[in-house]
Backbone as JSON Lines, residues from 0, in Angstrom:
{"i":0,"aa":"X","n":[0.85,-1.2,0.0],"ca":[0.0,0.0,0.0],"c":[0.88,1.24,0.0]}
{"i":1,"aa":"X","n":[0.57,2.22,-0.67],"ca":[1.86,3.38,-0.85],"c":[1.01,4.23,0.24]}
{"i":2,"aa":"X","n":[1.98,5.35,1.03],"ca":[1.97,5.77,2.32],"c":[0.59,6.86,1.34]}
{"i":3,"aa":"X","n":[0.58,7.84,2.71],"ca":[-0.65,9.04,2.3],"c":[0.4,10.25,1.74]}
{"i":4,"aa":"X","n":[2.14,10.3,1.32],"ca":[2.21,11.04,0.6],"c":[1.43,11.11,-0.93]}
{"i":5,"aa":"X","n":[1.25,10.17,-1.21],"ca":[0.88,9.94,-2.13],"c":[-0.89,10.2,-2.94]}
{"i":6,"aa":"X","n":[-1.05,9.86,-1.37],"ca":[-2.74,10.05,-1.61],"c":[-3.05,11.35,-2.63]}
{"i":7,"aa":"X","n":[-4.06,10.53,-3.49],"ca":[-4.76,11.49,-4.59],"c":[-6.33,11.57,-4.17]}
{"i":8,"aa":"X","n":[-6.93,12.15,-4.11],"ca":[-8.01,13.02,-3.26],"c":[-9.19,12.16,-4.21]}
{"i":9,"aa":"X","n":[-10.38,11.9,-3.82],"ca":[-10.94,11.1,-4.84],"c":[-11.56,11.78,-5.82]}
{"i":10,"aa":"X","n":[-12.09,13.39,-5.1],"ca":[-13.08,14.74,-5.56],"c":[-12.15,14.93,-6.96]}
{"i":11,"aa":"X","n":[-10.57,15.12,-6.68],"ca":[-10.07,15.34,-7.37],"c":[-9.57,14.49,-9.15]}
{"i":12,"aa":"X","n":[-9.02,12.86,-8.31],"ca":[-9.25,11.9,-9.66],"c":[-10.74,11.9,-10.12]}
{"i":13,"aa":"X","n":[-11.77,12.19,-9.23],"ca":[-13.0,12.46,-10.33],"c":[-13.38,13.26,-11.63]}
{"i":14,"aa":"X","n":[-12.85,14.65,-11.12],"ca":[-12.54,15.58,-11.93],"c":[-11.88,15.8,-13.05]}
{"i":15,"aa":"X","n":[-10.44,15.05,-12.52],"ca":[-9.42,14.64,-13.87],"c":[-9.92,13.85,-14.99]}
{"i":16,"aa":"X","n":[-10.68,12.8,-14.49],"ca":[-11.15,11.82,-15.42],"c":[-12.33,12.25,-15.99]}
{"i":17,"aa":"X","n":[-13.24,12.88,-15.56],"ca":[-14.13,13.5,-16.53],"c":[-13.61,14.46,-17.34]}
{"i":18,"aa":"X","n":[-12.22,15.23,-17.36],"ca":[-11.98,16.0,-18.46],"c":[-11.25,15.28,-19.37]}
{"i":19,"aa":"X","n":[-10.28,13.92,-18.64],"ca":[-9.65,13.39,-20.05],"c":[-10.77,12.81,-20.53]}
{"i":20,"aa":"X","n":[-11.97,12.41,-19.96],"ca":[-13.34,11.51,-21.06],"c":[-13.7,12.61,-22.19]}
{"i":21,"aa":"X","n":[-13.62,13.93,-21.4],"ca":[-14.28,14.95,-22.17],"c":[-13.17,14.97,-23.69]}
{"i":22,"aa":"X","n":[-11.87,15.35,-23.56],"ca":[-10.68,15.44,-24.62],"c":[-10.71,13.95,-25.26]}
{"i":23,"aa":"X","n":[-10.96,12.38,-24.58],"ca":[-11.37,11.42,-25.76],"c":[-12.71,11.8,-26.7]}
{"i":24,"aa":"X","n":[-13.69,12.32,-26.02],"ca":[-14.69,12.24,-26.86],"c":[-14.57,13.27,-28.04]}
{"i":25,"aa":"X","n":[-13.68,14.64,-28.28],"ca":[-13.65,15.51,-28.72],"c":[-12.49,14.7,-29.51]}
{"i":26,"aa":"X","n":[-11.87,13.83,-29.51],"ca":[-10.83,13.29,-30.41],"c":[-9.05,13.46,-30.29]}
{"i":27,"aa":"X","n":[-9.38,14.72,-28.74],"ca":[-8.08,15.13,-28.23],"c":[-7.15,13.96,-28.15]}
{"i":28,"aa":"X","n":[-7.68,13.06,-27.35],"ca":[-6.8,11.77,-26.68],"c":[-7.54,10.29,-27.12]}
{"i":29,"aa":"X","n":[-6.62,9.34,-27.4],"ca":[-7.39,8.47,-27.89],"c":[-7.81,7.95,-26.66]}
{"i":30,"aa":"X","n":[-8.7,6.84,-26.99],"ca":[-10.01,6.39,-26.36],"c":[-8.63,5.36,-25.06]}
{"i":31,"aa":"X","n":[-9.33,5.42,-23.63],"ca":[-9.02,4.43,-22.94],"c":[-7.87,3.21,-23.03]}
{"i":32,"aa":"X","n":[-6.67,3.33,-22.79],"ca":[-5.9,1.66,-23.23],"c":[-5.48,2.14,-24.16]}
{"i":33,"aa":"X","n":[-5.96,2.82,-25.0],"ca":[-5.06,3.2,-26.44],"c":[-3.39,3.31,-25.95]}
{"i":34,"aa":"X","n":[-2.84,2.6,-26.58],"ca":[-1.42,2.87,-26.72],"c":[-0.59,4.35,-27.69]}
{"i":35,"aa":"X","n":[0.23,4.98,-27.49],"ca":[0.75,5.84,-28.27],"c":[2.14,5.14,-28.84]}
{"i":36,"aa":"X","n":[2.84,4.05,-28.18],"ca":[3.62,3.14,-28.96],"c":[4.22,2.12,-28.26]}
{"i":37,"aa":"X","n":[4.18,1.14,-29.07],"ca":[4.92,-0.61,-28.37],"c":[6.55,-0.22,-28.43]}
{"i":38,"aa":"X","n":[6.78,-0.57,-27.17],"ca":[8.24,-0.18,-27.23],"c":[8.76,-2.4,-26.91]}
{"i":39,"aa":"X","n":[8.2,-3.17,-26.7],"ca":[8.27,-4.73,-26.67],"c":[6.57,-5.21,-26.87]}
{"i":40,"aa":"X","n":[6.86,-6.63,-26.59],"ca":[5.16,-6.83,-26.33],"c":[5.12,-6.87,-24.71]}
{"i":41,"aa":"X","n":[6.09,-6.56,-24.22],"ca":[5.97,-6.25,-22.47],"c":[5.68,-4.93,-21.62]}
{"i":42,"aa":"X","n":[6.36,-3.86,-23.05],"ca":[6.01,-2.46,-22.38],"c":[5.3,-1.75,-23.59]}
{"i":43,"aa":"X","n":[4.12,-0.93,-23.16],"ca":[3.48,0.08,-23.86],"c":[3.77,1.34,-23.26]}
{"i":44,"aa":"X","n":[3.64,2.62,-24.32],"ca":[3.77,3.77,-24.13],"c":[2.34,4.4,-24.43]}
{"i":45,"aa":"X","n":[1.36,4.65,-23.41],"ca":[-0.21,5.72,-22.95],"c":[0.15,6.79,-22.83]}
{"i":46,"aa":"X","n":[-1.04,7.32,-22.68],"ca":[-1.25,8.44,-21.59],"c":[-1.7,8.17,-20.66]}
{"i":47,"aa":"X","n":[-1.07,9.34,-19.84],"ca":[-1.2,9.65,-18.47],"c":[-2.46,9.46,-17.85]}
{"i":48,"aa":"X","n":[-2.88,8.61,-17.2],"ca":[-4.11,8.45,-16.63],"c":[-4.65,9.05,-15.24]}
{"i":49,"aa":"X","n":[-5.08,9.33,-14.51],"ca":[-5.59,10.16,-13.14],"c":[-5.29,8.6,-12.25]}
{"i":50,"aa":"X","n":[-5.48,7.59,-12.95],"ca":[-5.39,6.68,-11.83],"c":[-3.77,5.88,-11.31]}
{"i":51,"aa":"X","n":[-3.12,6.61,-12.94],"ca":[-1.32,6.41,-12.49],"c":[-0.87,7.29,-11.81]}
{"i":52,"aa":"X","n":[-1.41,8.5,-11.47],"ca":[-0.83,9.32,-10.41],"c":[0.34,8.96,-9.27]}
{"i":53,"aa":"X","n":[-0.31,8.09,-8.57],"ca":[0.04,7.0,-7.59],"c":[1.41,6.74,-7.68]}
{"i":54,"aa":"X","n":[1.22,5.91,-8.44],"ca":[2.45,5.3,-9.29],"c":[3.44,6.46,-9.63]}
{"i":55,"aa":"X","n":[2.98,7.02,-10.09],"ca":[3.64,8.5,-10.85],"c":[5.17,8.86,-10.14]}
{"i":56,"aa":"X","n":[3.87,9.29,-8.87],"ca":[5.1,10.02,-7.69],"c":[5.85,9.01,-7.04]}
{"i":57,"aa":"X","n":[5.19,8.09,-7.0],"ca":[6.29,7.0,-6.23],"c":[7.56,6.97,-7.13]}
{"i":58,"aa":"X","n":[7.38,6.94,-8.46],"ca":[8.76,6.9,-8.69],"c":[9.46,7.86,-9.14]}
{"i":59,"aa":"X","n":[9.19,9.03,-8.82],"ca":[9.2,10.29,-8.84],"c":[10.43,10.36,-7.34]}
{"i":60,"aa":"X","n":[9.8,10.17,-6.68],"ca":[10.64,9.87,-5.06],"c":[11.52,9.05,-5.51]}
{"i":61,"aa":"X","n":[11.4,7.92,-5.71],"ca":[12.42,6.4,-5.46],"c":[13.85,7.31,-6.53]}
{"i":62,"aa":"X","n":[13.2,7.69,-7.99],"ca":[14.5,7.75,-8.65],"c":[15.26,9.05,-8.56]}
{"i":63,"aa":"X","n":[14.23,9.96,-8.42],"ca":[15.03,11.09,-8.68],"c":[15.34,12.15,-7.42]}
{"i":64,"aa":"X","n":[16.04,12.87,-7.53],"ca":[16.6,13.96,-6.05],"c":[15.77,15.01,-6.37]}
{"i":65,"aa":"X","n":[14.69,15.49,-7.55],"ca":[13.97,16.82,-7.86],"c":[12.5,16.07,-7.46]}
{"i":66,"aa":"X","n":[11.85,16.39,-6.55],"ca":[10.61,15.95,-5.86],"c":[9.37,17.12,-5.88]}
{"i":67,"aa":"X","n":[8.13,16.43,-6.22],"ca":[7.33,17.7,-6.41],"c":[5.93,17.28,-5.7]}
{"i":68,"aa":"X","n":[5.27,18.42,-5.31],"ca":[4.01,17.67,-4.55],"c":[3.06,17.35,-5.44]}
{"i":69,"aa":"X","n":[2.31,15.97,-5.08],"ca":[1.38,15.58,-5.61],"c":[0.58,16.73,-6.72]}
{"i":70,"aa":"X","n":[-0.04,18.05,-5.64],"ca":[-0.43,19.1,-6.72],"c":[-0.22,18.92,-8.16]}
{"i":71,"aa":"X","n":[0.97,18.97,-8.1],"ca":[2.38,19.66,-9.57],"c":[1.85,18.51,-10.32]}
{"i":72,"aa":"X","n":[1.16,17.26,-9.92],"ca":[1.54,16.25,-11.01],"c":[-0.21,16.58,-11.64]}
{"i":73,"aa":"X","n":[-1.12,16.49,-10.66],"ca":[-2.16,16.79,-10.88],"c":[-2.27,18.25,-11.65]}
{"i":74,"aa":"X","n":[-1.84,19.32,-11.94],"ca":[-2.12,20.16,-12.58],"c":[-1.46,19.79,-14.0]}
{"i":75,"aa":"X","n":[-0.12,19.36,-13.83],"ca":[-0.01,19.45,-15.61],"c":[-0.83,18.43,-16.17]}
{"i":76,"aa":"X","n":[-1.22,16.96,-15.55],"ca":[-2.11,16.0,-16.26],"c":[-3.25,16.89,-16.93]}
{"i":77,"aa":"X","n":[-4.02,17.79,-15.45],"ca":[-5.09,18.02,-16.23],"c":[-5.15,19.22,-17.41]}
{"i":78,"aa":"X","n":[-3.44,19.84,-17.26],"ca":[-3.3,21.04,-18.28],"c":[-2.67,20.71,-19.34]}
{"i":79,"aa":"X","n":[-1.83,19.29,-19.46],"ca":[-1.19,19.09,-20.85],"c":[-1.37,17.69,-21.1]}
{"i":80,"aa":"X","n":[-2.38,17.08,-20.92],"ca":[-2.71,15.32,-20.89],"c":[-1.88,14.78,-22.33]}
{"i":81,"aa":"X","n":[-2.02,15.3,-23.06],"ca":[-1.15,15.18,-24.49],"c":[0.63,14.99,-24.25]}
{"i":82,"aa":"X","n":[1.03,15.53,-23.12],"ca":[2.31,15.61,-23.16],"c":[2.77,14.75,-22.01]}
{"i":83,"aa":"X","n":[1.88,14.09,-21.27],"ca":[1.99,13.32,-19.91],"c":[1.64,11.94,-20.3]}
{"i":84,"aa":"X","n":[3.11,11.11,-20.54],"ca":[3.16,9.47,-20.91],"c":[3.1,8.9,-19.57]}
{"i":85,"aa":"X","n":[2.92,7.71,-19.85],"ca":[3.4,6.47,-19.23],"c":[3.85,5.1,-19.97]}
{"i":86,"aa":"X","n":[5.06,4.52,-19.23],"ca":[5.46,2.92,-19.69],"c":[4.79,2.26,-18.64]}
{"i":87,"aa":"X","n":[3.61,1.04,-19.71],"ca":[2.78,0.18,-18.57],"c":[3.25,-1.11,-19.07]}
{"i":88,"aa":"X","n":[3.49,-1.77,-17.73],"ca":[3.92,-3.11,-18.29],"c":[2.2,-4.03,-18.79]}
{"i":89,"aa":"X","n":[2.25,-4.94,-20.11],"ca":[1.21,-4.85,-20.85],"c":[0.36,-6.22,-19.95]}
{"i":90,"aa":"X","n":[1.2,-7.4,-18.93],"ca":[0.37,-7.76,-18.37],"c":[-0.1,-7.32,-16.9]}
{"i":91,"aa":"X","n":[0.49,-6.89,-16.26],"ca":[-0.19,-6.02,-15.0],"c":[-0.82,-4.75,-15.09]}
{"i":92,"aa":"X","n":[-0.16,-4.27,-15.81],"ca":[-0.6,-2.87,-15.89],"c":[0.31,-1.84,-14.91]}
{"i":93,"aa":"X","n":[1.1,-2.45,-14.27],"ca":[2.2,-1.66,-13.58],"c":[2.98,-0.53,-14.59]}
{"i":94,"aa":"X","n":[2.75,0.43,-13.7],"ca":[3.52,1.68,-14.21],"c":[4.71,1.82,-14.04]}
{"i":95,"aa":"X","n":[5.82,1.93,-14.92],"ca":[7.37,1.62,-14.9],"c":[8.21,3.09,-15.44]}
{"i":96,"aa":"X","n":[7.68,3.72,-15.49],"ca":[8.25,4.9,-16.08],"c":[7.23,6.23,-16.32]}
{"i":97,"aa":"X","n":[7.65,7.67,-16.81],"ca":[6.95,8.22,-17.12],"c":[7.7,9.34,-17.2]}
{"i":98,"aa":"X","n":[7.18,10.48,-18.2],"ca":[7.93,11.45,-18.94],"c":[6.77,12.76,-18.98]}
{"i":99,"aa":"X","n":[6.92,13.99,-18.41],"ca":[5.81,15.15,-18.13],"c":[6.05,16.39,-18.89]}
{"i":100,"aa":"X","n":[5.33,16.66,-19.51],"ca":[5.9,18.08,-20.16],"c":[4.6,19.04,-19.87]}
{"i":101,"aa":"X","n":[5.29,20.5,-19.84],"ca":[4.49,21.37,-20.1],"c":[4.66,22.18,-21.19]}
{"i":102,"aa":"X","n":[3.72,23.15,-21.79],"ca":[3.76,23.77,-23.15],"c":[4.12,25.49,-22.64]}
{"i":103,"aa":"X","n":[4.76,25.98,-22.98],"ca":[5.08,27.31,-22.45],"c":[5.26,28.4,-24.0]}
{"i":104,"aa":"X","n":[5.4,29.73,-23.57],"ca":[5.19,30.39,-24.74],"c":[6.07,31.66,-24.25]}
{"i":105,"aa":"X","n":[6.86,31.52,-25.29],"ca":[8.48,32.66,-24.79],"c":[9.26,33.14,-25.99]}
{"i":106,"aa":"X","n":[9.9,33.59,-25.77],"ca":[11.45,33.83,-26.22],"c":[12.09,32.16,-26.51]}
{"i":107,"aa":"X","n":[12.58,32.14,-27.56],"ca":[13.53,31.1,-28.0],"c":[15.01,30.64,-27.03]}
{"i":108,"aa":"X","n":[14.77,29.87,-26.56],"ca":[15.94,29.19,-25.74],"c":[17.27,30.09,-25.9]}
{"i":109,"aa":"X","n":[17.47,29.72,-27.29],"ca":[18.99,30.18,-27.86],"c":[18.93,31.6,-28.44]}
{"i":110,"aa":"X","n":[17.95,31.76,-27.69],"ca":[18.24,33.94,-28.07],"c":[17.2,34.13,-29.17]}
{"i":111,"aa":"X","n":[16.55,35.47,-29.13],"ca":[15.92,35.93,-30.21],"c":[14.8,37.07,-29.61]}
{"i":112,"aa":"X","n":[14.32,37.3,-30.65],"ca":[12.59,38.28,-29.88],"c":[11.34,37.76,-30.87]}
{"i":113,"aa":"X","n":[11.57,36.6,-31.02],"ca":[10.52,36.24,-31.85],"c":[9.62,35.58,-30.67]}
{"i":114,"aa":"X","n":[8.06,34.97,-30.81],"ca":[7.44,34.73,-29.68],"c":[7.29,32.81,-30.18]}
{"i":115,"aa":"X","n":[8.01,31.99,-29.3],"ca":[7.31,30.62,-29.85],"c":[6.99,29.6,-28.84]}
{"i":116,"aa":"X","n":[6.37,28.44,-29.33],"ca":[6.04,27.71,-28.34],"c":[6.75,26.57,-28.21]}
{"i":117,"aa":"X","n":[7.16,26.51,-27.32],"ca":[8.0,25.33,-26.49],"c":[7.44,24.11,-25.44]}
{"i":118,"aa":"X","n":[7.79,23.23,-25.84],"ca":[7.91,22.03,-24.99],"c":[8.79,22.15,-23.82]}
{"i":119,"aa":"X","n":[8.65,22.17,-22.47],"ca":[9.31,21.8,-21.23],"c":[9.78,20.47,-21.07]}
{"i":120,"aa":"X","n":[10.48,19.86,-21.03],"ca":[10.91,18.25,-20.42],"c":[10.75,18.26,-18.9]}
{"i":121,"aa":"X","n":[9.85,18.29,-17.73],"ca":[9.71,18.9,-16.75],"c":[10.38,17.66,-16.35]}
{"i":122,"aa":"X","n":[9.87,16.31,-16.42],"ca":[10.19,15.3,-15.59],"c":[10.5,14.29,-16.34]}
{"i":123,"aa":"X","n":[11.36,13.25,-16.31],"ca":[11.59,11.75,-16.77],"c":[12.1,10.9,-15.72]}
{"i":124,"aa":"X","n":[11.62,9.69,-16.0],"ca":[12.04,8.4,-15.07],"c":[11.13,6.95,-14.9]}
{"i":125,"aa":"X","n":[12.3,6.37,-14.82],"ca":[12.21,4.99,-14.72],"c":[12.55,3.91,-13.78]}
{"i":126,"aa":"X","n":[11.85,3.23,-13.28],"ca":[12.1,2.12,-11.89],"c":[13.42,1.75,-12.7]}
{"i":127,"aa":"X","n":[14.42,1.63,-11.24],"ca":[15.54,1.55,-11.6],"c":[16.04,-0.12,-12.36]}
{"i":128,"aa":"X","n":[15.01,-1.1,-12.0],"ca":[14.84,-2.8,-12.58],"c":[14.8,-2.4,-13.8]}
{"i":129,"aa":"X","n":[14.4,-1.6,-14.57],"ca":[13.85,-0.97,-15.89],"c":[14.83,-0.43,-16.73]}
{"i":130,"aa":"X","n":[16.11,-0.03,-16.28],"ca":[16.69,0.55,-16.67],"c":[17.46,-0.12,-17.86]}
{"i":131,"aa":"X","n":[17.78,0.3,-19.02],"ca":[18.39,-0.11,-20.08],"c":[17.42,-1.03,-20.8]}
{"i":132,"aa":"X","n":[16.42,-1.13,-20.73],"ca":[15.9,-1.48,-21.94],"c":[15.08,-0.28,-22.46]}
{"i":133,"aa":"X","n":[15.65,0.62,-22.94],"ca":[15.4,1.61,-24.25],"c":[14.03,2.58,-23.63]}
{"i":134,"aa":"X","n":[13.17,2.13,-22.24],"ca":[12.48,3.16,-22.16],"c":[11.99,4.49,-22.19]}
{"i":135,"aa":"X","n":[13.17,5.1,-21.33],"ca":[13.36,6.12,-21.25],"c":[13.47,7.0,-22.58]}
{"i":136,"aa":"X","n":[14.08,6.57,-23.43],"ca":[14.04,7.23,-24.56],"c":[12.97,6.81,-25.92]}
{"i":137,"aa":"X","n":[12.08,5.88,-25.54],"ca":[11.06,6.11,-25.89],"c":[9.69,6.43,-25.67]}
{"i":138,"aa":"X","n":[9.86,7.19,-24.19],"ca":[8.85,7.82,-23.92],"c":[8.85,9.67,-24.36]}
{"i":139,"aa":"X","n":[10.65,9.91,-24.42],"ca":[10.86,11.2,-25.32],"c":[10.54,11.28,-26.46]}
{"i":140,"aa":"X","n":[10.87,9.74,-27.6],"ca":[10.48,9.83,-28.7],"c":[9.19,10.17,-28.88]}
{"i":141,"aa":"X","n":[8.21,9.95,-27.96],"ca":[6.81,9.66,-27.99],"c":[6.3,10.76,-28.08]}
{"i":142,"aa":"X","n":[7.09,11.67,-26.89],"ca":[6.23,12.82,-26.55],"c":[6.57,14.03,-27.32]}
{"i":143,"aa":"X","n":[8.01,13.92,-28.17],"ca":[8.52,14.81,-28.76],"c":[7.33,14.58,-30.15]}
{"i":144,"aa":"X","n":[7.42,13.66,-30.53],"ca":[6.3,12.91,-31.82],"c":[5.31,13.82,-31.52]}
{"i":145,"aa":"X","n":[4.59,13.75,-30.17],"ca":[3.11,14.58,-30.05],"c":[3.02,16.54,-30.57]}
{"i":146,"aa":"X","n":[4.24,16.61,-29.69],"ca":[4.57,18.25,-29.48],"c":[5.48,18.51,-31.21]}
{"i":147,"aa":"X","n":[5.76,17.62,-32.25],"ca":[5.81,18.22,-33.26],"c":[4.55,18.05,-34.18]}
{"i":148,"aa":"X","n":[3.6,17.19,-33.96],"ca":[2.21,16.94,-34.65],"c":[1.1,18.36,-34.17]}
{"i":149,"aa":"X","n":[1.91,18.9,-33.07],"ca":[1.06,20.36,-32.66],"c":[1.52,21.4,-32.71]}
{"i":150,"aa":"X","n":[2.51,21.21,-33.65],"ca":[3.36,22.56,-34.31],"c":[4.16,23.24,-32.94]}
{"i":151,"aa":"X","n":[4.59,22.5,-32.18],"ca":[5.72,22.93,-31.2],"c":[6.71,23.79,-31.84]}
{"i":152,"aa":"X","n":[6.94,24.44,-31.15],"ca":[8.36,25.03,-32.3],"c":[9.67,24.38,-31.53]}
{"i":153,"aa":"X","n":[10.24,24.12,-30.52],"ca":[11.15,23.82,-29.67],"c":[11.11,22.39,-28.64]}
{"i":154,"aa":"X","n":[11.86,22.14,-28.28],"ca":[11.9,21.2,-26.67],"c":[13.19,21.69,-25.96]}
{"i":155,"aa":"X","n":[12.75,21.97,-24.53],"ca":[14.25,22.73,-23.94],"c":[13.82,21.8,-22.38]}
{"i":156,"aa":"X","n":[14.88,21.49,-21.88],"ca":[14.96,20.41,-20.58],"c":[16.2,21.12,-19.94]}
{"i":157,"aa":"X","n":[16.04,20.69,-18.77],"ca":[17.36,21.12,-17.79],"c":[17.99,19.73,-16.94]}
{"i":158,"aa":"X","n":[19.08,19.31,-17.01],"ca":[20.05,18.23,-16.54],"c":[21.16,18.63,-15.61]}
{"i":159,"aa":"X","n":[21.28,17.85,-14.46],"ca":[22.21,18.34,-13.92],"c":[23.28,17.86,-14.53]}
{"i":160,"aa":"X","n":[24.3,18.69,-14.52],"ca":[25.7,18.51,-15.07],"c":[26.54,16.78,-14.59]}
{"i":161,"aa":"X","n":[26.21,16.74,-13.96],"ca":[27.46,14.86,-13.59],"c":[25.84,13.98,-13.69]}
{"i":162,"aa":"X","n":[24.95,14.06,-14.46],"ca":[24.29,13.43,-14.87],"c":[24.62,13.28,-16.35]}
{"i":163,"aa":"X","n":[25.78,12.37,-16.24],"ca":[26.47,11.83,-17.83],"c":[25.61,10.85,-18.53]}
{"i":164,"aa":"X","n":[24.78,9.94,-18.04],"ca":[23.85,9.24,-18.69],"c":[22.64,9.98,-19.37]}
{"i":165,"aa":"X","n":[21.98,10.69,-18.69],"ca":[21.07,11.64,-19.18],"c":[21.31,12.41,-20.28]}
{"i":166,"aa":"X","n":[22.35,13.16,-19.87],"ca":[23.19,13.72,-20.88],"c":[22.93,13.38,-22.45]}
{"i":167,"aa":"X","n":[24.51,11.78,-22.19],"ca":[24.07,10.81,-23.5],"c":[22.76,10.85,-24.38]}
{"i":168,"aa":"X","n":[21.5,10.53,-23.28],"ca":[20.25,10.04,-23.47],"c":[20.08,11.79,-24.75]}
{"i":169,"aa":"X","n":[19.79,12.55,-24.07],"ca":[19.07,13.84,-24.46],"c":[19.8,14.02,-26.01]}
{"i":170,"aa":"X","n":[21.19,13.86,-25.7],"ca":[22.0,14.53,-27.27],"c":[21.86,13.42,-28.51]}
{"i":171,"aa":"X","n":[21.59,11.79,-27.72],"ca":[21.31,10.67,-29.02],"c":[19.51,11.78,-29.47]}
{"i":172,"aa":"X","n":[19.27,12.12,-29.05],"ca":[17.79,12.45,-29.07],"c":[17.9,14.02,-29.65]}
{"i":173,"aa":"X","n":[19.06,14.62,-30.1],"ca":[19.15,15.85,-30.87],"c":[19.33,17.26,-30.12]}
{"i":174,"aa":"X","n":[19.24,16.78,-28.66],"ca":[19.35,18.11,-27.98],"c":[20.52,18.33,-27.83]}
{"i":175,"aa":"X","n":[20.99,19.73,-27.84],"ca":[22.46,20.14,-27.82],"c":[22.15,21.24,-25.94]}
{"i":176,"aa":"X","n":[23.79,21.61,-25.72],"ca":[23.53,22.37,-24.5],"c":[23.55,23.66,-25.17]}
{"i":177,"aa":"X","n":[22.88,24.63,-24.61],"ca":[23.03,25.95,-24.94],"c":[23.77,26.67,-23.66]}
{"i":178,"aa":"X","n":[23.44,26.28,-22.42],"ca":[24.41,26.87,-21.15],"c":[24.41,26.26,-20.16]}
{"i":179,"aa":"X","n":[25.01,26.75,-19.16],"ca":[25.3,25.88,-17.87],"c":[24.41,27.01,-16.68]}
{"i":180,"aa":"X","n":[23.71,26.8,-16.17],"ca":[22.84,27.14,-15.12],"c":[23.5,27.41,-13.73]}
{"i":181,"aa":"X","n":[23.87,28.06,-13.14],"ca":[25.01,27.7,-11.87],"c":[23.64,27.73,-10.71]}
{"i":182,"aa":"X","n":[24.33,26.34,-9.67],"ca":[23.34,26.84,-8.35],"c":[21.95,26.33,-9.04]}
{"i":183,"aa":"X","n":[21.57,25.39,-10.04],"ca":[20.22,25.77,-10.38],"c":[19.51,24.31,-9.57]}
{"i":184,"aa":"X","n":[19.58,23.37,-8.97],"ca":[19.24,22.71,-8.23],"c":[19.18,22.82,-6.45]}
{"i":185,"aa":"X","n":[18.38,22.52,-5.75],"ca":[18.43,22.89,-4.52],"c":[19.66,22.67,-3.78]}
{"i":186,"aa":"X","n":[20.21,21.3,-4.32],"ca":[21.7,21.3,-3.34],"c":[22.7,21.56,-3.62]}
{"i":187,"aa":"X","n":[22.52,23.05,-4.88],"ca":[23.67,23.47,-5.02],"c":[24.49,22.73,-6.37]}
{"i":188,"aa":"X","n":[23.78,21.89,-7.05],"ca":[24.33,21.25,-8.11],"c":[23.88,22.24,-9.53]}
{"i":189,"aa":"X","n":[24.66,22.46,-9.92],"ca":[24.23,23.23,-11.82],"c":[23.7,22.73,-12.36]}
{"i":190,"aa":"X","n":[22.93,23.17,-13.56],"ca":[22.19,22.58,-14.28],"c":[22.72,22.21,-15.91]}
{"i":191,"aa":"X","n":[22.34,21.79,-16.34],"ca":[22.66,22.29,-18.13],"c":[21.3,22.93,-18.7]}
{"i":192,"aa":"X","n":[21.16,23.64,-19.6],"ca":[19.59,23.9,-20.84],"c":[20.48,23.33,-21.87]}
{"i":193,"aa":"X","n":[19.47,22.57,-22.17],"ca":[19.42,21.61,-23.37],"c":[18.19,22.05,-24.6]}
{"i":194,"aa":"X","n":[18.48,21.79,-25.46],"ca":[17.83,22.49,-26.63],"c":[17.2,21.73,-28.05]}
{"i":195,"aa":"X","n":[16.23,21.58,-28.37],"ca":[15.88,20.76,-29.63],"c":[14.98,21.43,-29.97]}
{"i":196,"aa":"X","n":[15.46,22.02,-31.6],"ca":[14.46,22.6,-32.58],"c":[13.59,21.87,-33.2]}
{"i":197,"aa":"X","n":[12.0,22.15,-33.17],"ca":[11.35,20.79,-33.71],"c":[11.11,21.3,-34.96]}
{"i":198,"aa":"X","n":[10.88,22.51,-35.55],"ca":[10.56,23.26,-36.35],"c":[11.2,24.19,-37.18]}
C-alpha cells in the first residue's frame, strides 16, 4: 500500500477523469488503453491516466533527487494530458516509467525576440529494474512525436551537469547544451539547458 504522501483526493481523480473523457470524446486523446507506442510486447507507451498518479510520484521519489508535490503532477495532467506518458507493463498494468511536459510560450531558448512555443521536459524516469531497456528514450520519442504533430516550435529540458547518462540520453535524441545554469538545483548542483528545434 503506498503511504498518504501519495494520496490522490478522490473529488479530485473524479474531476481529472471527466476532463480526459471529455478530450477522448472531442478526439483530443485516444479512447481508454489506447497505446501511443509498443516499445516490446511487455512495455506500452499511454497516456497519463488520473489513476497512475500514484504510481507517478512514487517513482518520482524512489528515482530522482527533484521531488514535487502531488499538486504539480495533478495540474499538468489536467493542463497538458497530451504531453503526460506512461510505460505500462502490458500484463499487469504496472507503471514503470513516465515522462511530463508542459507547453510554455516565450522567447527562444537560444536567443531571439521572436514569440514561440516550447515544450518543457519537466520530468523523466524509470524504476531503476527498468533501466536499459530503451524506455526512457522512448517515452521522449513519444512525446517529442506529439509536441511536433502540434506545431511545437522547440523542446528545452534542464540536466544536472554529472548526470552523464542523461546527458548521452538527451544529445542521441538531438538536444544540444546551450548553457550551464550555476546553483540551479536545490543542493547546489548546476544545471545544463538543453535544446531541440522541432521546427
Amino acid at each position: 500500500m503506498l503511504p498518504s504522501l501519495f494520496y490522490v483526493p478522490r473529488s479530485l481523480k473524479t474531476r481529472l477523469k471527466r476532463k480526459h473523457n471529455s478530450f477522448k470524446e472531442a478526439g483530443v486523446l485516444g479512447k481508454h488503453g489506447k497505446m501511443v507506442a509498443a516499445l516490446t510486447d511487455e512495455v506500452v507507451i499511454k497516456h497519463a491516466e488520473p489513476e497512475h498518479l500514484p504510481s507517478i510520484i512514487e517513482i518520482n521519489r524512489l528515482e530522482l533527487p527533484e521531488n514535487y508535490p502531488p499538486s504539480f503532477f495533478m495540474d499538468l495532467l489536467e493542463r497538458f494530458p497530451n504531453y503526460f506518458l506512461v510505460a505500462v507493463l502490458t500484463k499487469t498494468g504496472e507503471v514503470v516509467g513516465y515522462v511530463m511536459c508542459r507547453i510554455e510560450t516565450g522567447f527562444p531558448s537560444e536567443g531571439g525576440f521572436t514569440i514561440v512555443r516550447k515544450g518543457h521536459v519537466v520530468s523523466l524516469a524509470v524504476k531503476k529494474q527498468f533501466h536499459g531497456k530503451g524506455i526512457g528514450k522512448t517515452l521522449m520519442t513519444s512525446v517529442l512525436d506529439e509536441m511536433i504533430r502540434n506545431s511545437i516550435d522547440e523542446s528545452f529540458l534542464e540536466v544536472r551537469v554529472n548526470n552523464e547518462k542523461a546527458i548521452r540520453l538527451y544529445k542521441a535524441l538531438g538536444y544540444h547544451v546551450v548553457r550551464e545554469i550555476p546553483h540551479y538545483y536545490l543542493d547546489g548542483t548546476s544545471g545544463l539547458l538543453m535544446v531541440k528545434k522541432l521546427r
